[in-house]
N, C-alpha and C positions, 0 to 999 in steps of 0.2 A: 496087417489086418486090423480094422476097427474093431476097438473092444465094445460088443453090447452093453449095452445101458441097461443096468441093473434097475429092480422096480422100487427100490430104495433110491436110483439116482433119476426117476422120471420126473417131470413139472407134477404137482399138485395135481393137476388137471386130467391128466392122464392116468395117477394111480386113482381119482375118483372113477374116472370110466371104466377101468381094468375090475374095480370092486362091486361097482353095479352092474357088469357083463359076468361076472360069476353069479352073483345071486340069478341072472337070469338060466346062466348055463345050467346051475343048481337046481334049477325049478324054484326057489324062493322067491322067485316074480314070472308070471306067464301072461302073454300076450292080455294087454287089456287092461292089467295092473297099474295100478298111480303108480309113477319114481319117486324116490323124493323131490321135494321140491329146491327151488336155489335156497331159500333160507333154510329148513333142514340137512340139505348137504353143507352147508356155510356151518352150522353147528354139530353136524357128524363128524364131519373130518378137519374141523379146525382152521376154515379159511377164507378167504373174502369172499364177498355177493359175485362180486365179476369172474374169479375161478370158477367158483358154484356156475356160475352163468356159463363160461366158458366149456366147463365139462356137457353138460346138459346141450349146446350148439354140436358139440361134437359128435354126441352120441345121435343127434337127429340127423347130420349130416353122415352119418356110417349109415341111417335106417334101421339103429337100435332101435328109436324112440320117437315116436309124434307125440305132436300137440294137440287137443282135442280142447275146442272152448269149454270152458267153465269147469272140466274135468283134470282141466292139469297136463301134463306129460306123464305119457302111458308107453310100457311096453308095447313095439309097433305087432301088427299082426303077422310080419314074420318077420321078425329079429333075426338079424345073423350074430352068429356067436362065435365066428372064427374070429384069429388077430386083428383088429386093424391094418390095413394097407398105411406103410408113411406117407405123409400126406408133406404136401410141400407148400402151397398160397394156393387160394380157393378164387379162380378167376372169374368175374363176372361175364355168361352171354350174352351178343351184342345186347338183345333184347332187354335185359336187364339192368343197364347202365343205371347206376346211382341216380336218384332222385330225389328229391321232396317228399314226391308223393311215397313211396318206396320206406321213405327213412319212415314217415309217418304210419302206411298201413303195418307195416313190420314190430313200431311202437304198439301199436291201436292189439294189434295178434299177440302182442307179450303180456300187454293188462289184462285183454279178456280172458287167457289161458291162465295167468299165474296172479294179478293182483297186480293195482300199480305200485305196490311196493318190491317187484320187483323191477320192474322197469330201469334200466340206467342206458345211457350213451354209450358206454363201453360193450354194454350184452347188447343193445339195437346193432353196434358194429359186428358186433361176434358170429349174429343173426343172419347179418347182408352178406357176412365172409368177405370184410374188410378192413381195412384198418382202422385201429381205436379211434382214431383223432379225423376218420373221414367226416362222418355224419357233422362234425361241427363247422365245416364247411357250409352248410345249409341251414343249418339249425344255434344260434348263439348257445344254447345251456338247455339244461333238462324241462325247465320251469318252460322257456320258450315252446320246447317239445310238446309237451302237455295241452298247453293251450290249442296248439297246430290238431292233437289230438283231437280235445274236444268238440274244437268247432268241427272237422269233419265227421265226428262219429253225430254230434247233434243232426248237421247237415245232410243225415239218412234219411229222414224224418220227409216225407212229402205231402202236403200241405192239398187240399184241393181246391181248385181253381175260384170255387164263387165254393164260402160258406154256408151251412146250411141257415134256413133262415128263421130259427127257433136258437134264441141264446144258449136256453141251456144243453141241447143238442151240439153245437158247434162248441162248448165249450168242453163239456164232454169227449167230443172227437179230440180237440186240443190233447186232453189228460191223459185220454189211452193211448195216443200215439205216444207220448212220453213216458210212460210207465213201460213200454211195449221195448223202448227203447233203454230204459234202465236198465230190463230184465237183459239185454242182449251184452249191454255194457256197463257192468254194474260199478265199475269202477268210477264211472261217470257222476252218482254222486255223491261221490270223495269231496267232490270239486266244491270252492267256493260255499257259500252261507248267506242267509236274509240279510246281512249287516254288511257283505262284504261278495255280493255278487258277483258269478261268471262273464265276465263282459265279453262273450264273442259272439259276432255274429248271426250265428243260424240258430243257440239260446235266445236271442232277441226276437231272433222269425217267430219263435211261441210264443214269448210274451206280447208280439203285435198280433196273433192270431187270437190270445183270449183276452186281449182290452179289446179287441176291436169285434168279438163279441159281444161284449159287455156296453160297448161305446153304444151310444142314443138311447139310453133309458134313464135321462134328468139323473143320472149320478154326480155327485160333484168329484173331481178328478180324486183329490185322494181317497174317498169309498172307496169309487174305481180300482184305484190301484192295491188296496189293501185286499180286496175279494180275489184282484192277481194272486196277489201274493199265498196268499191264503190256502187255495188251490194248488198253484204252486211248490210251500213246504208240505202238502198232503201227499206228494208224488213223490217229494223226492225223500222225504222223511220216512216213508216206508221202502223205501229202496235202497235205502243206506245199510237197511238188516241183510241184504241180498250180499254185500261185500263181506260185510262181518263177519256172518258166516260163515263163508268163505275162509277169511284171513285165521279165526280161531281155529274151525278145520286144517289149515295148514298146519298150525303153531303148536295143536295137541295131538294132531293125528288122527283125533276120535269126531266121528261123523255126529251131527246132531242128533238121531237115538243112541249114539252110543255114551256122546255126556249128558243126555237128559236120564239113562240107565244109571249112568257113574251116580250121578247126585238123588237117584232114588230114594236111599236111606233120609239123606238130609230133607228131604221133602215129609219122607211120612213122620219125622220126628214133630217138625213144625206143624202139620195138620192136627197131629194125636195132643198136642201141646194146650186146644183148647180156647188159643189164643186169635183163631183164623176161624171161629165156627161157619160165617157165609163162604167163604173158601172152603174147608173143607167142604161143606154139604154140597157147593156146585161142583166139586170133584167128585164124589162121590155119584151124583148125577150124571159124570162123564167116563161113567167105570174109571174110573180114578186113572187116565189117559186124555191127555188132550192132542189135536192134532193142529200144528198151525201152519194156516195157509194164507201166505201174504196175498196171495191175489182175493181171496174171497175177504180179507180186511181191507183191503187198497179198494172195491168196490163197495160193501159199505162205508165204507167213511167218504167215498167221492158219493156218494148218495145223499148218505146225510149232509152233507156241504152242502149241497145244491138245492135240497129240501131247504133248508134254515135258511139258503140267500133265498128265492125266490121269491117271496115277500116283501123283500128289501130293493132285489132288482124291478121288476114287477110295478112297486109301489112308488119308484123312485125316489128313495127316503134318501135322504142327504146327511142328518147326523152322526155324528161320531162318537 
């Protein structure tokens, strides 16, 4: 007779899932609940991104646990809480056959759910329910991955046939589509910088949708391109807070009112200090609560842009 595997002699991976299936059995997580994340389980229990990743594939492939964008992996809405069935190799439906496209939408589902930091080769395999070393078959390295990413998440983005034919309108259309698209994929700008650009294709489809905008109004090219640009880091510069937030949330646990409560005290010290009098006083004018909302600043500031160029476009001023 085979002797049972003691829960001392299980993989890593398995006493992770055994420990977050009691908390659920326990009621200390109910349908709906964040799990931890791979990086919090990587620092609970003491063990790599890919175990962590590993555990968390298994537990979605029992129907512990889905994936909800932007929300994380949650307690599924009906969890089973019996033992695991042993599981033997997790075979692919015809329909299913490994692909490009597959290895990528399956990346694109792990950044938007969890951060591309967590993203690796190994958890994309773990994902597909294949083996470590397949996806590289298709994909040279993670770097490569990413890229394949981008461009299809950019490549969401559809463009209308004949622009409208008021610059600052079409350029406008340009920036909400792209904001529109941060917000869905925020991991998107992680990517690249003013100095060290994204160079893939369907990012390029917007930057030829807002020069060509801009294009026939006596601008000398580099204007031009500097009023791209410009627009440009106003999009993705406020969309970078959308990851952040995110990734801190991971990494403390604590939701945005709950570390803006935590550093309460530090706050009223510094106002009471004497040293911040127009701050204070504009808090105090906000019942000493602010609420921030990136969409209503991403629209003022694409307002104001487009006020301050219009004189410039308009006038066809060329100086620099």
């Amino acid at each position: 007779m085979t002797k049972p595997t003691e829960p001392s002699e299980q993989p890593p991976y398995l006493r992770i899932v055994a420990g977050i299936r009691r908390r659920i059995v326990d009621g200390e997580l109910v349908p709906g609940d964040t799990v931890p994340s791979t990086r919090q389980i990587a620092r609970e229990w003491g063990v790599a991104l890919a175990t962590a990743t590993k555990a968390l594939t298994t537990m979605r492939l029992e129907g512990l646990v889905e994936t909800r964008p932007r929300s994380g992996t949650v307690v599924a809405g009906a969890a089973a809480v019996a033992p695991p069935r042993r599981r033997t190799s997790v075979a692919l439906a015809p329909d299913q056959e490994l692909s490009l496209d597959r290895i990528v939408g399956t990346a694109i589902d792990i950044a938007d759910a969890e951060g591309l930091s967590a993203l690796s080769m190994r958890g994309v395999a773990a994902r597909l329910g294949v083996a470590a070393m397949s996806p590289y078959r298709y994909v040279p390295s993670k770097d490569d991955l990413v890229l394949l990413m981008a461009d299809a998440a950019f490549g969401e983005v559809a463009y209308p046939e004949h622009a409208p034919e008021d610059w600052r309108a079409s350029v406008e259309l340009g920036a909400r589509a792209l904001w529109a698209l941060y917000r869905k994929h925020p991991w998107l700008a992680q990517l690249g910088s003013l100095s060290r650009p994204l160079l893939v294709p369907n990012l390029m489809i917007y930057g030829e949708w807002v020069l060509g905008a801009l294009d026939g109004h006596g601008l000398e090219p580099h204007t031009l391109f500097d009023i791209h640009l410009l627009i440009y880091s106003h999009v993705q510069g406020m969309a970078v807070h959308l990851e952040w937030e995110a990734q801190a949330e991971a990494a403390t646990g604590q939701s945005e009112d709950q570390w803006r409560d935590s550093r309460a005290p530090v706050l009223k010290e510094l106002v009471e200090s004497g040293r911040i009098p127009t701050y204070a006083r504009v808090m105090g004018g906000l019942g000493g609560a602010y609420e921030l909302r990136l969409d209503v600043l991403f629209d003022l500031g694409l307002r104001a842009l487009l006020d301050g160029m219009t004189p410039l476009v308009e006038g066809g001023r060329t100086e620099r």
